[in-house]
C-alpha positions in Angstrom: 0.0 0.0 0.0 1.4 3.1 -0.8 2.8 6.1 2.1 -0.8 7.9 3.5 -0.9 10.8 5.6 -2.8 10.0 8.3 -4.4 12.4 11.3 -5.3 10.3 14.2 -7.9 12.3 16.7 -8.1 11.9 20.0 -9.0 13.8 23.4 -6.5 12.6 25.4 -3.8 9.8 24.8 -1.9 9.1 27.9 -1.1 5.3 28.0 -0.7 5.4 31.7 -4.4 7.5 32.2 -6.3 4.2 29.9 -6.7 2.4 27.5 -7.6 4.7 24.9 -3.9 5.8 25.3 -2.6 2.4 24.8 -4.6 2.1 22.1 -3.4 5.4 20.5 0.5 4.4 20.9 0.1 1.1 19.5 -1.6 2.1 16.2 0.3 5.2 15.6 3.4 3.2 15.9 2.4 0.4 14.1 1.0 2.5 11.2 4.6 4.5 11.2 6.5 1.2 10.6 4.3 0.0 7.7 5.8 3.3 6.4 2.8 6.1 6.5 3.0 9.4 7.8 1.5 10.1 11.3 0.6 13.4 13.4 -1.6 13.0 16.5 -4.1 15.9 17.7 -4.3 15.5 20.8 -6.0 17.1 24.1 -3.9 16.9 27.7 -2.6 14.2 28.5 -0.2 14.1 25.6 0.6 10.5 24.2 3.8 8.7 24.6 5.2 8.1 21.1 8.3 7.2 18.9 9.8 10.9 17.9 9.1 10.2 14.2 5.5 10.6 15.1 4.0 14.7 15.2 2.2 15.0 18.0 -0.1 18.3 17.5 -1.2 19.9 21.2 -5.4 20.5 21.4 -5.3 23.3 24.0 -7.6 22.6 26.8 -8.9 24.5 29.6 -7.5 21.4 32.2 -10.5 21.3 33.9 -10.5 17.7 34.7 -6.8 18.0 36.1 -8.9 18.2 39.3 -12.4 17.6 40.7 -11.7 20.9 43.3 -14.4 23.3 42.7 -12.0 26.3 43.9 -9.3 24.9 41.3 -11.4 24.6 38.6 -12.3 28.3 39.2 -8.5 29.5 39.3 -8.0 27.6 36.1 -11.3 29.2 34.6 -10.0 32.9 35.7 -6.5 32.3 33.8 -8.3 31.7 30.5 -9.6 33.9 27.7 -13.5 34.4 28.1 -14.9 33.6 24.9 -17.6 32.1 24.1 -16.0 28.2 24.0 -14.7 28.5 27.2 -17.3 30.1 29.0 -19.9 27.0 27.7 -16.9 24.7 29.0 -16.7 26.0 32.2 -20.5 26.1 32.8 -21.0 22.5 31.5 -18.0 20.9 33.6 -18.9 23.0 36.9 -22.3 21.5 36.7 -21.3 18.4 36.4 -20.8 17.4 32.4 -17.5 15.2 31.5 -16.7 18.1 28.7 -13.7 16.8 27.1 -15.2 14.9 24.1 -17.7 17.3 24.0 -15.8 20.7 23.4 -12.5 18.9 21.4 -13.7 19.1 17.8 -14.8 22.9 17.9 -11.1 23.4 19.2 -9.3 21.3 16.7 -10.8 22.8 14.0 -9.2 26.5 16.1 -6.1 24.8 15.9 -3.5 26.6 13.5 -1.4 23.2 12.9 -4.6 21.9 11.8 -6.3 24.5 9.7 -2.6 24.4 7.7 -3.1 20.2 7.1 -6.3 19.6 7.1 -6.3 19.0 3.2 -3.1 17.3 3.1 -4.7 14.0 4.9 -5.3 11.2 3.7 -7.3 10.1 6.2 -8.5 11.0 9.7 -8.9 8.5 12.4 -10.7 9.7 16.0 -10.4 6.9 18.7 -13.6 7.6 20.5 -14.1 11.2 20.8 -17.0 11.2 18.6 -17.1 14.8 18.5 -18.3 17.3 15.8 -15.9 17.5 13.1 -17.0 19.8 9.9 -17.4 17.8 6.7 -14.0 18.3 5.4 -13.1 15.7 8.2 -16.1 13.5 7.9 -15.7 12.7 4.4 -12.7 11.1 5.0 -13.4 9.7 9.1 -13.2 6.5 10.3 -14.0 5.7 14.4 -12.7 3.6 16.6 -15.2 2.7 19.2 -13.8 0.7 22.0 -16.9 0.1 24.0 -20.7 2.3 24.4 -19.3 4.4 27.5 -23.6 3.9 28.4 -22.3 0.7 29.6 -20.3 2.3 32.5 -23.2 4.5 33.1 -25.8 2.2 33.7 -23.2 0.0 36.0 -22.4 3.1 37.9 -26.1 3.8 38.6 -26.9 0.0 39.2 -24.1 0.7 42.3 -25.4 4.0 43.7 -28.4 4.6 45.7 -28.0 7.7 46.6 -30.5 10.2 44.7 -28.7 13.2 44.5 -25.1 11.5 43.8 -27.5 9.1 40.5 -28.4 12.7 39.6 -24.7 13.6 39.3 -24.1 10.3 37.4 -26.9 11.2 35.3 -25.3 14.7 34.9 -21.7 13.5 33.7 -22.8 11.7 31.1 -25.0 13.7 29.3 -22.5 13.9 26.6 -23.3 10.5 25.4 -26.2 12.3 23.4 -24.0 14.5 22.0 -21.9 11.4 20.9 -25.1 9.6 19.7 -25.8 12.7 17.2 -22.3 12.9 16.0 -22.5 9.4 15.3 -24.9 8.9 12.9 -22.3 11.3 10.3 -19.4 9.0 10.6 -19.2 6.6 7.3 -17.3 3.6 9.6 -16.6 2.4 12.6 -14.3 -0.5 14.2 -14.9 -2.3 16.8 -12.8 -4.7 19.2 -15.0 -7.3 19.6 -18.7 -9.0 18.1 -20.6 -8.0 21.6 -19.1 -4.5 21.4 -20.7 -3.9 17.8 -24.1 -5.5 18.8 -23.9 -2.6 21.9 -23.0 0.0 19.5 -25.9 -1.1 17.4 -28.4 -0.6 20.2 -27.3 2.1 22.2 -26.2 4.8 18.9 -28.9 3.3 16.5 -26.2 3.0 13.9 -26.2 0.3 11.4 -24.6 -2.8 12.0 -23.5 -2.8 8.4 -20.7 0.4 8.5 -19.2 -1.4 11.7 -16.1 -3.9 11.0 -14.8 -5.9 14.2 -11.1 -5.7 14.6 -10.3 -7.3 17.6 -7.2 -5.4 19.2 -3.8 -6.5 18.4 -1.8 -7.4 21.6 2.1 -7.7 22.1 2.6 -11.1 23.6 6.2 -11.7 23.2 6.9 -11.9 27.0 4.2 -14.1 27.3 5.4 -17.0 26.8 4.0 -20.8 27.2 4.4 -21.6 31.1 3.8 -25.0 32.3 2.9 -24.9 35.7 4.7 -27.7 38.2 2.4 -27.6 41.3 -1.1 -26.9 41.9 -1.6 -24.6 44.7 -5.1 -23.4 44.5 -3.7 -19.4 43.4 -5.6 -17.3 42.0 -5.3 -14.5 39.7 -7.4 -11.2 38.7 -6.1 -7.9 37.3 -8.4 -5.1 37.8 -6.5 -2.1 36.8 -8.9 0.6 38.2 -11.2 -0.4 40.6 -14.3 0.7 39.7 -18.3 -0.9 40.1 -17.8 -2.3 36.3 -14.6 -4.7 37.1 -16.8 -6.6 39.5 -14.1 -7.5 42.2 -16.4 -7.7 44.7 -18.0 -11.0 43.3 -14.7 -12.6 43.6 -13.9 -12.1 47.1 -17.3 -13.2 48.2 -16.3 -16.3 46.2 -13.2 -16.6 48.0 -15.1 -16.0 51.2 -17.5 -18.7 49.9 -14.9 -21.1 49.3 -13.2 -20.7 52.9 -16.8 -21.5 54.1 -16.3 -24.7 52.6 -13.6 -25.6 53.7 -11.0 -24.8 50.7 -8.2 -23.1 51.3 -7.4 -20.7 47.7 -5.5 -17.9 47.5 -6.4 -14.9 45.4 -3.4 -11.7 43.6 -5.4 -8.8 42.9 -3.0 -6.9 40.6 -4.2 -3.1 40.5 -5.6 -0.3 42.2 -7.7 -1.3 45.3 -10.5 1.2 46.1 -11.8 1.6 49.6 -15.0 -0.4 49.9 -13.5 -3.0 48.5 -10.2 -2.8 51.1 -13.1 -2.7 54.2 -15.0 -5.8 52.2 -11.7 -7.7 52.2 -11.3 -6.8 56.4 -14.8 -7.8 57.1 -14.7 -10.7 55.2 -11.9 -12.0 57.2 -9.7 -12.6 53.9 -6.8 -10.2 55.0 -4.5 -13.3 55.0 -5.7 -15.2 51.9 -5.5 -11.3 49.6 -2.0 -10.9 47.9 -2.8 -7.2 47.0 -0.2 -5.8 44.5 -0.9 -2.4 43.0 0.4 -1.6 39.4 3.3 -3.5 38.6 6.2 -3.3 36.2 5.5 -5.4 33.0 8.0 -8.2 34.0 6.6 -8.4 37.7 3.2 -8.7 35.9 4.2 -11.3 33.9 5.6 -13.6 36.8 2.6 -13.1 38.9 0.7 -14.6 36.3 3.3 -17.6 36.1 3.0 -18.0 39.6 -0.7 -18.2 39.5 -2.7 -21.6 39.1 -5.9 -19.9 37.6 -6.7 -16.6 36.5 -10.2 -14.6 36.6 -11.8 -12.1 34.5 -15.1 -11.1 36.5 -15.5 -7.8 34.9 -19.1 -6.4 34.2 -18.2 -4.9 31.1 -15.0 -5.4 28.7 -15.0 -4.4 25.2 -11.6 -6.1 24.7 -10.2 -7.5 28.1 -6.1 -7.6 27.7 -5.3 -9.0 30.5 -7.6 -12.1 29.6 -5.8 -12.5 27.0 -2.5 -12.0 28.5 -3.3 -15.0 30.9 -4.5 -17.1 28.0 -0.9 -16.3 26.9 0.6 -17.8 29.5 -1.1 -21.1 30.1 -3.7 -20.1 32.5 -7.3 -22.0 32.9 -9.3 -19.0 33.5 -12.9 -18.3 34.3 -14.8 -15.7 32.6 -17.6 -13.7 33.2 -20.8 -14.1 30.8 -20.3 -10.2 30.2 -19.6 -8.7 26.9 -16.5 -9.7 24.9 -15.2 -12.2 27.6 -16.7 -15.1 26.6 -15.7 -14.3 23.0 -12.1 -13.9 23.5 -11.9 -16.7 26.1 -13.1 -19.1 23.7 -12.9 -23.0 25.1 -9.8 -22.0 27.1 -12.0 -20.9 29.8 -15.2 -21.1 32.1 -18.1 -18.8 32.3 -19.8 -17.6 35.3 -22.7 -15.4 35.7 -21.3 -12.4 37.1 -24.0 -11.2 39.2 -23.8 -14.5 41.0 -20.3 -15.1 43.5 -21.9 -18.6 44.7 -21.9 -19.4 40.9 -18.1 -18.0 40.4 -17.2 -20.1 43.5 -18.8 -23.3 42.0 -16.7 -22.7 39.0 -13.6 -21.8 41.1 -13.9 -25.1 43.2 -14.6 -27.6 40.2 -10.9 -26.1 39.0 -9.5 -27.1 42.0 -11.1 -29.8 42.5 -10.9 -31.6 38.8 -7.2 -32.0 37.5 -8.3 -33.2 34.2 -10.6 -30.1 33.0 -7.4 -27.7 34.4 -5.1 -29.6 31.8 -7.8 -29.5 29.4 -8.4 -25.8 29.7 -4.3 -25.3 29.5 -3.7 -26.9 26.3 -6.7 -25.2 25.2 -4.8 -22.2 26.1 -2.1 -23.2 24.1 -4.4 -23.0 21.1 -5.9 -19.9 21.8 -2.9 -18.1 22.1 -2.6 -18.5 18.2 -5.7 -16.6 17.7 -4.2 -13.1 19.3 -2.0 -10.8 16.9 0.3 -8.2 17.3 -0.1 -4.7 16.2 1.6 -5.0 12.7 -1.6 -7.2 11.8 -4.0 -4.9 13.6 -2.3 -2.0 11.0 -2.7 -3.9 8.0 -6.4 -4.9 8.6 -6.7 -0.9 8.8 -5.2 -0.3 6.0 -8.1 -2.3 4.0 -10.6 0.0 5.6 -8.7 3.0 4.8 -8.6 1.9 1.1 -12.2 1.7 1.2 -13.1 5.4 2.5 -10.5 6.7 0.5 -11.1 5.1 -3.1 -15.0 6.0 -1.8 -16.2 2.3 -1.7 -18.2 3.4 1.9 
């Protein structure tokens, strides 16, 4: 395929704030070694990319550097009152996540970008969704990890309080903006077949215009590990630790399991919230919890190895990377019945209803309990593994659906 110039669009790109960021870094890289040009326009925080790559700078108020009402007023003083800001003040003090909402209108303000914008080949927004004029659309493709109405409706599923559902309610009202903006955009990719269904329903856009991709993953480091002992350890890696990666089912399955006389341990590799810290106290499991918060890729990579069976309980995944990394490494797992889960687990793992930890602990116990299945599910793994590619891949397969927009096949 010959050189394109490519614009990839995104409101923030950190790959240490999410997986957007990740995301961005991966494709922008890839795409530069298949030999295409790349620039990035991006909001705060700034991706983390090879030099060869121009990274353009959105300006943005910072408003959601903090959640301090006072601070968000100092930063709101500092900046020029024009219309743009004033609307992005009032939206975010009342309680609107603004950042997708305001990033097109100040692109298209951007200098760098008014100078390029015909010279593109391409444009490529990972998930912002915002309102781009047509010179953009025309030539727009979206990457759409997951329907972010997903984490609303798990966030208000997990909050009884009135006024704080209001404020739920309240943060993401952009989501109709997104909806609206939607319905202009000529493709969009998806990571997985139960993420496109979702974006069918929730956006009302047409299943047709959406081609699944599923993400391309490095697995290099992990390698094949064939286990020597059976200790009953298990595994999860929750990253963040919010409602929607369900870690509250497991330690009541653990809890469950100690009931019954089984004595399993469980890693929890990520940030560890609170409620969940006083569940693990009042559950008595303060000696059966190895807690490690974010760890260096190689000390990830050995606490899977030195796990027996890993977990994936989350609510809501529209690609879940560390599933696949423990797939990668030889693991049995057990899988919620949640949204591309099941999918990527394939017959390497076993599905629990994630609403249910007596149903998770059934599934942990007949692991323990039956040798057989736990080889079964390992060589299974072994399979699996095969079915994962690296990014290199993931950039070809988007090269065929940039051909199509640009030779105007969509």
């Amino acid at each position: 395929m010959p050189s394109l110039k490519i614009a990839l669009l995104s409101y923030r790109s950190d790959p240490f704030s999410g997986g957007q960021g990740i995301y961005i870094k991966n494709i922008s890289e890839a795409l530069l070694d298949r030999g295409h040009e790349i620039t990035i326009f991006s909001g705060n925080p700034l991706p983390d990319v090879s030099k060869a790559i121009k990274v353009v700078k959105i300006d943005t108020p910072g408003f959601f550097e903090t959640f301090d009402s006072l601070e968000r007023i100092k930063i709101f003083s500092s900046l020029q009152k024009n219309r743009l800001n004033l609307l992005d003040f009032f939206d975010t003090f009342t309680g609107t996540f603004t950042e997708p909402i305001f990033f097109g209108e100040r692109l298209i303000k951007n200098k760098v970008f008014q100078e390029l914008v015909d010279t593109f080949d391409i444009f490529h927004d990972n998930q912002s969704i915002s309102s781009y004029p047509q010179t953009v659309l025309k030539k727009l493709i979206t990457t759409l990890h997951h329907p972010i109405h997903v984490d609303k409706e798990i966030d208000l599923a997990n909050e009884k309080n009135f006024f704080a559902r209001l404020s739920i309610k309240r943060w993401y009202s952009f989501l109709n903006f997104q909806k609206k903006n939607l319905a202009s955009v000529k493709k969009i990719i998806s990571p997985s077949a139960s993420s496109k269904n979702d974006i069918c329903n929730y956006f009302d856009y047409p299943s047709k215009n959406i081609s699944v991709i599923w993400n391309g993953i490095n697995l290099d480091d992990c390698k094949f590990h064939q286990r020597e002992k059976f200790n009953s350890n298990f595994v999860t890696i929750i990253s963040s630790d919010v409602p929607m990666k369900n870690l509250k089912t497991v330690l009541k399955a653990i809890c469950l399991l100690k009931q019954d006389g089984l004595n399993a341990k469980l890693t929890i590799i990520g940030d560890l919230r609170e409620e969940n810290k006083n569940l693990i106290n009042n559950l008595g499991l303060a000696n059966d919890i190895d807690y490690k918060s974010k760890l260096p890729r190689e000390e990830l990579i050995k606490s899977l190895y030195n796990a027996d069976i890993g977990i994936a309980p989350s609510s809501y995944e529209g690609f879940g990377f560390p599933l696949v990394e423990m797939i990668a490494t030889g693991l049995p797992v057990i899988v919620s019945d949640k949204a591309s889960l099941p999918e990527l687990a394939g017959n390497a793992g076993l599905i629990f209803d994630s609403e249910d930890s007596n149903d998770l602990k059934n599934k942990m116990n007949e692991l323990i309990q039956n040798k057989s299945l736990r080889y079964k599910l390992t060589e299974n793994s072994k399979l699996r593994r095969d079915d994962f590619f690296g990014w290199d891949e993931y950039a070809k397969k988007l090269e065929d659906l940039y051909e199509e927009i640009i030779s105007g096949n969509i």
